[in-house]
C-alpha positions as CSV (number, residue, x, y, z in Angstrom):
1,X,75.9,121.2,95.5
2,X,79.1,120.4,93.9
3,X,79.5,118.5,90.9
4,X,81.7,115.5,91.9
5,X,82.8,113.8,88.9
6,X,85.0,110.4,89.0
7,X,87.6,109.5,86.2
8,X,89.0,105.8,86.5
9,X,92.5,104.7,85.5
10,X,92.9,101.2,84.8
11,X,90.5,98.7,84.1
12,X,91.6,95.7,86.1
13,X,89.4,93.3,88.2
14,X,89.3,95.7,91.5
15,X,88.5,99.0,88.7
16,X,85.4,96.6,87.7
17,X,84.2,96.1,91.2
18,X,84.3,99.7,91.9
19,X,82.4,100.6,88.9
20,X,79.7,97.9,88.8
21,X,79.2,98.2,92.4
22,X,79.0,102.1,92.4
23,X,75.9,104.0,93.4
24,X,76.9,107.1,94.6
25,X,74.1,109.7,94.9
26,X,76.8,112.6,95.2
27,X,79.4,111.7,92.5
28,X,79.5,109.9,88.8
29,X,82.0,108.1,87.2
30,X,82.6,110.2,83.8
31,X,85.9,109.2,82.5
32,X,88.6,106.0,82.1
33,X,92.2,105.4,80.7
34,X,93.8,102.8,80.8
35,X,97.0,101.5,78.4
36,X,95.0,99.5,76.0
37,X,92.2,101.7,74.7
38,X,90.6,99.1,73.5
39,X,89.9,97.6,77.3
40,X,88.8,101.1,77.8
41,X,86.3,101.6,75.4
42,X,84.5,98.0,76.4
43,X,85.0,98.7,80.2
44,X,83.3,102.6,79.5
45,X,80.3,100.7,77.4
46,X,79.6,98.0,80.2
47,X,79.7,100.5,82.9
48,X,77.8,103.6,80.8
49,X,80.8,105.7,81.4
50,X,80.6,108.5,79.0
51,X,84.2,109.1,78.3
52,X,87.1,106.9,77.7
53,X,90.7,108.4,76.8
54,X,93.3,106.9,74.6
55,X,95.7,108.1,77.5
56,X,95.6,109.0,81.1
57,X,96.7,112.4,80.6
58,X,94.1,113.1,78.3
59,X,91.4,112.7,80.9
60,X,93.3,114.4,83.5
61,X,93.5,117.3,81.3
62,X,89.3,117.3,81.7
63,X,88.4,120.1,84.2
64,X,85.1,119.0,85.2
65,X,86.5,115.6,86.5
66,X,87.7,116.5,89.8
67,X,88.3,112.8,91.3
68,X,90.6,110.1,90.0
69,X,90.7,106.4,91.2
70,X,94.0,104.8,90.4
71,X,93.3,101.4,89.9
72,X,96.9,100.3,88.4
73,X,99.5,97.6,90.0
74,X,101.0,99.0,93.2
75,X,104.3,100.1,91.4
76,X,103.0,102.2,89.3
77,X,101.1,103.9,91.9
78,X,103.1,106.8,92.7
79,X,103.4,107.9,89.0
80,X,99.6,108.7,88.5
81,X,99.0,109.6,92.0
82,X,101.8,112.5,91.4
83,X,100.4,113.3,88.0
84,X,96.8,113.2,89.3
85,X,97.4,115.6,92.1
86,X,99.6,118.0,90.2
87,X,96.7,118.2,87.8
88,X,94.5,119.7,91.1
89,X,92.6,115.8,91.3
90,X,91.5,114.6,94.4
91,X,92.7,111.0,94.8
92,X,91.4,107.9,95.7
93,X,94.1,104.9,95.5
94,X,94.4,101.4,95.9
95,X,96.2,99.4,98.3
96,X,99.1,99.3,99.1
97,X,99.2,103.3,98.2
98,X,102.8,103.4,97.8
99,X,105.9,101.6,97.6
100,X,107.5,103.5,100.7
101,X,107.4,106.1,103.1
102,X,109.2,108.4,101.2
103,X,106.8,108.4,98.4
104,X,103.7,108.5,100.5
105,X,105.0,111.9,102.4
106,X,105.9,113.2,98.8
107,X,102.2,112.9,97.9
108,X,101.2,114.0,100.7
109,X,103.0,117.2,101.1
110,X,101.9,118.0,96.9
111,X,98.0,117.4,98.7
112,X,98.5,120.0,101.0
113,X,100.5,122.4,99.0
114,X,97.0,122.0,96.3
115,X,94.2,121.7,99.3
116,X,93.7,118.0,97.9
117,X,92.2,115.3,99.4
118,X,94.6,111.8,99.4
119,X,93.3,108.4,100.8
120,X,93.7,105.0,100.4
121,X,91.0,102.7,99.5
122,X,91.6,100.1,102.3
123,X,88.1,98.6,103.2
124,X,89.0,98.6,106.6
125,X,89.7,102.1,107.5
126,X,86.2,102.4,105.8
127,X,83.3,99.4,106.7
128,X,80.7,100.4,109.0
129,X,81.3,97.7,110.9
130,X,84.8,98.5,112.0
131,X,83.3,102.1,113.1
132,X,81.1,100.5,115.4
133,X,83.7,97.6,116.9
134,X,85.9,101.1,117.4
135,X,83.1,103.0,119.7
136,X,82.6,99.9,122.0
137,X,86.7,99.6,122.4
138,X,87.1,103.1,123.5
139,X,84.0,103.1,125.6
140,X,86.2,101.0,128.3
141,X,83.8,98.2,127.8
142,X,86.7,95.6,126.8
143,X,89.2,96.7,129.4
144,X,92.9,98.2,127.9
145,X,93.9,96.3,124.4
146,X,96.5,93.5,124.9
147,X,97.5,91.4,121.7
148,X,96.1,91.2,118.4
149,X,96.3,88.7,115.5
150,X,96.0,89.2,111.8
151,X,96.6,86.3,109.6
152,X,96.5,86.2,105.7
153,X,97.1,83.4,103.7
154,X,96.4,83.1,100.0
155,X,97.9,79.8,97.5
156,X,98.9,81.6,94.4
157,X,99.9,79.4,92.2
158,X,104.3,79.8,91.6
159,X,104.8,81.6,88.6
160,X,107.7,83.9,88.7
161,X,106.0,85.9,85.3
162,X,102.7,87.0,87.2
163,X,102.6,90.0,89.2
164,X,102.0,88.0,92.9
165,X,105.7,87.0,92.3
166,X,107.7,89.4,89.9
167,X,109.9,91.8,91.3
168,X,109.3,94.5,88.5
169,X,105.4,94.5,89.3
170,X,105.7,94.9,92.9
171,X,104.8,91.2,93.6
172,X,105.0,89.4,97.0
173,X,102.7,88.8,100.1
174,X,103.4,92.0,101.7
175,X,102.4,94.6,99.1
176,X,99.6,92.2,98.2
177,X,97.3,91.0,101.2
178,X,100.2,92.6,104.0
179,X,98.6,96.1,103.7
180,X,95.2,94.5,105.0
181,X,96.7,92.6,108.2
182,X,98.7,95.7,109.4
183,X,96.3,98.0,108.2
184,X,93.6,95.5,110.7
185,X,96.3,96.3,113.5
186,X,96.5,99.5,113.0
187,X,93.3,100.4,113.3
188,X,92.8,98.9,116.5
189,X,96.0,99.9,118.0
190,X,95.8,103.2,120.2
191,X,99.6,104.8,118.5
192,X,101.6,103.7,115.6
193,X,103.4,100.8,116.2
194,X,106.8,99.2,115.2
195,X,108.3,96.2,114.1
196,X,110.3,94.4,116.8
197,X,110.7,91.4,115.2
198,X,110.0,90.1,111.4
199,X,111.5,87.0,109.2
200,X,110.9,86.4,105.7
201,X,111.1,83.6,103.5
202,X,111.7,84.4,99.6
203,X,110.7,83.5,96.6
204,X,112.7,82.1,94.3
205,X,112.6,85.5,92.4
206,X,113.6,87.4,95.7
207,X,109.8,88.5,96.6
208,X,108.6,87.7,99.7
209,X,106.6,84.2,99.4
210,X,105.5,84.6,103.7
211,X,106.3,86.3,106.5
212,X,105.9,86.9,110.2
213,X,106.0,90.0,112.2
214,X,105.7,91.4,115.3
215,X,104.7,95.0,116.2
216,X,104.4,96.6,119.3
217,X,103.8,100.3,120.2
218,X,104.1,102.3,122.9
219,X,101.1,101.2,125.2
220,X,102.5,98.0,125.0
221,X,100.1,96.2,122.6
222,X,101.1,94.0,120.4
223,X,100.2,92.8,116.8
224,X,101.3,89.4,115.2
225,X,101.1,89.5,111.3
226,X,101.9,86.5,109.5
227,X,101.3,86.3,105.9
228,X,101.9,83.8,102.9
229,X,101.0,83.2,99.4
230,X,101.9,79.6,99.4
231,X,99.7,78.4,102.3
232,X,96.0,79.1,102.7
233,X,94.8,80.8,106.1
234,X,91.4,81.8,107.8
235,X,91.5,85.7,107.5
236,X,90.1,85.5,111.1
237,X,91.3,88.8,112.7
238,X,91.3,88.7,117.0
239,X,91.5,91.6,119.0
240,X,92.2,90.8,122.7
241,X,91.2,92.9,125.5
242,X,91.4,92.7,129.3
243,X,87.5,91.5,129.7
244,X,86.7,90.1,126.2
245,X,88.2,89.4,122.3
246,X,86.9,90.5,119.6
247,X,86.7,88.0,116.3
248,X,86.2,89.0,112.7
249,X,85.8,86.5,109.7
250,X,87.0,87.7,106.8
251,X,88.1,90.8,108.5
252,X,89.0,92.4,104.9
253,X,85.5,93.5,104.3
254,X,83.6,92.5,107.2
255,X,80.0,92.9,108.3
256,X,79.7,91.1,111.3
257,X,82.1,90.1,114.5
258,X,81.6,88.5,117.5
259,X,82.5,89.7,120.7
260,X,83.7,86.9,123.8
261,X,83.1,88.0,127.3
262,X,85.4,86.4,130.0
263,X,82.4,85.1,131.5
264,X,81.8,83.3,128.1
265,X,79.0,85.6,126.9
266,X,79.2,86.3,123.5
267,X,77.4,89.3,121.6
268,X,77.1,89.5,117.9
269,X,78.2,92.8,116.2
270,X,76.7,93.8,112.5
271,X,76.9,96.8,110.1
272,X,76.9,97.7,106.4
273,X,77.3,95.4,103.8
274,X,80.5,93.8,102.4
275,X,78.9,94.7,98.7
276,X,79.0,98.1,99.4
277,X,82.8,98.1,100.9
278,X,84.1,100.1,97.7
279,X,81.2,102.5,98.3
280,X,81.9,103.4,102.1
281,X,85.5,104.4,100.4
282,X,83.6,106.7,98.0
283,X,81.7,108.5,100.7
284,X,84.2,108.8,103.5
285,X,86.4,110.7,99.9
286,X,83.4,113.2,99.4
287,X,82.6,113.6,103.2
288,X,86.7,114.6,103.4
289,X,86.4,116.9,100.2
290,X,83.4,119.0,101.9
291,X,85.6,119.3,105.2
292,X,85.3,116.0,107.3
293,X,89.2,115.4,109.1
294,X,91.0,112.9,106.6
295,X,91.1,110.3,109.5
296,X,92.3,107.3,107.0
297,X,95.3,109.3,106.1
298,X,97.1,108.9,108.8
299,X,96.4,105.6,109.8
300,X,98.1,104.6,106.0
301,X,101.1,106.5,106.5
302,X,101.6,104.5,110.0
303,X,101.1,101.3,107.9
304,X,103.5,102.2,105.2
305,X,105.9,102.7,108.0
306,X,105.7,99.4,109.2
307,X,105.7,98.1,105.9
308,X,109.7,99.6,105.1
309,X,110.4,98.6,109.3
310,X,109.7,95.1,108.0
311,X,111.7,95.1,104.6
312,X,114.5,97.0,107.0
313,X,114.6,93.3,108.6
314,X,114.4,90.8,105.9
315,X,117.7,92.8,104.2
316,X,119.5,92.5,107.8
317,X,118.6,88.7,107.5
């Protein structure tokens, strides 16, 4: 069996999740770098990790760590992703992946050319349950897909200095909570879809403070994403079919749904565990690496898309 060894970079909130929630029985977390080293060497302590590097190229130069997580704000994303890969590391990222297209199909093309895995780690493309909600749609037991919602609204409080709404760190709703509620349409839409509509309204500091957006593909379903970080929202997901919709609390990292029949039936839906969302990411990477079809690939690089479609608006505005 191979040897699947982890190395982490940064050691942020999400980079704490991942490593206190981790239980792989295939892989180990064996290295971390972050900027301050002295961050690193607490975070390698807590977590029993035994390695931590004064830089990020230190542990990259490692040859038994064959797996990197980038856990680093979203602008700096594409940096270590290109420096993980060229160093022949398969690559787990956070969301959103990259900035744009161009830079996603960049990484991607240096993945294929070094027969490296790539994926985002977006809970949804990953939670059990969203596997199972998939098998009853295309079973025909819903009817054809007609409309979908995905709502995500979050109060951050209005500083222009913290990363939700500076410029220079990436900030503003879309890149933030955005890549969930087109990444939830995406995954239930049968083809990439694209933006017909969007509006914007900025921050003071140019980000985007909220936003709504239409998509729409070429089967004719529709997806309506509004987002905001100055007004709280249910992130209730609906997915509505000919004979029944589909609703999902907390649709982020979700581990039950309920389905509504049009003759007012409802059936409750449950799989995995919202604890272990981080973990499903870790296995799907491992099941890719020993020759599973990178399905989550894909479905990012359709969401990335629609993510520069929408941006293509808001500058036309």
């Amino acid at each position: 069996m191979q040897n699947y060894q982890w190395g982490i970079i940064g050691t942020g909130d999400i980079a704490h999740q991942f490593a206190k929630n981790f239980k792989s029985t295939e892989s180990s977390i064996t290295g971390v770098a972050a900027r301050d080293f002295e961050k690193t060497k607490a975070f390698a302590k807590e977590y029993s990790v035994s390695s931590a590097y004064e830089t990020v190229e230190e542990m990259l130069d490692n040859p038994d760590i064959n797996m990197v997580y980038i856990a680093v704000p979203n602008n700096i994303h594409h940096y270590y992703i290109t420096k993980a890969l060229q160093k022949e590391k398969h690559v787990l990222c956070e969301k959103a992946m990259t900035m744009t297209s161009a830079e996603l199909q960049e990484e991607t093309d240096l993945a294929n050319e070094n027969n490296l895995v790539l994926q985002e780690a977006m809970t949804i493309f990953n939670m059990p349950l969203y596997q199972k909600l998939k098998e009853i749609a295309d079973s025909g037991e819903l009817g054809k897909l007609k409309m979908i919602q995905a709502p995500f609204g979050s109060y951050k409080e209005p500083n222009p200095n913290n990363r939700f709404f500076n410029p220079d760190l990436a900030g503003g709703a879309l890149l933030d909570i955005g890549t969930y509620a087109v990444s939830f349409a995406r995954f239930f839409l049968s083809s990439a879809p694209t933006v017909t509509y969007s509006e914007m309204i900025p921050f003071e500091t140019g980000v985007d403070e909220a936003s709504m957006t239409i998509l729409k593909n070429d089967h004719n379903e529709m997806a309506a994403v509004n987002l905001s970080f100055q007004a709280k929202m249910p992130k209730k997901g609906i997915i509505a079919y000919e004979k029944g919709y589909i609703t999902i609390d907390e649709y982020p990292r979700a581990e039950q749904a309920e389905i509504t029949y049009r003759t007012g039936e409802t059936q409750t839906v449950e799989a995995g565990n919202a604890k272990d969302a981080l973990n499903y990411e870790v296995q799907n990477m491992i099941d890719t690496i020993k020759g599973n079809e990178n399905t989550t690939l894909p479905l990012t690089t359709d969401v990335i898309q629609v993510l520069d479609e929408m941006r293509s608006f808001w500058e036309a505005q």
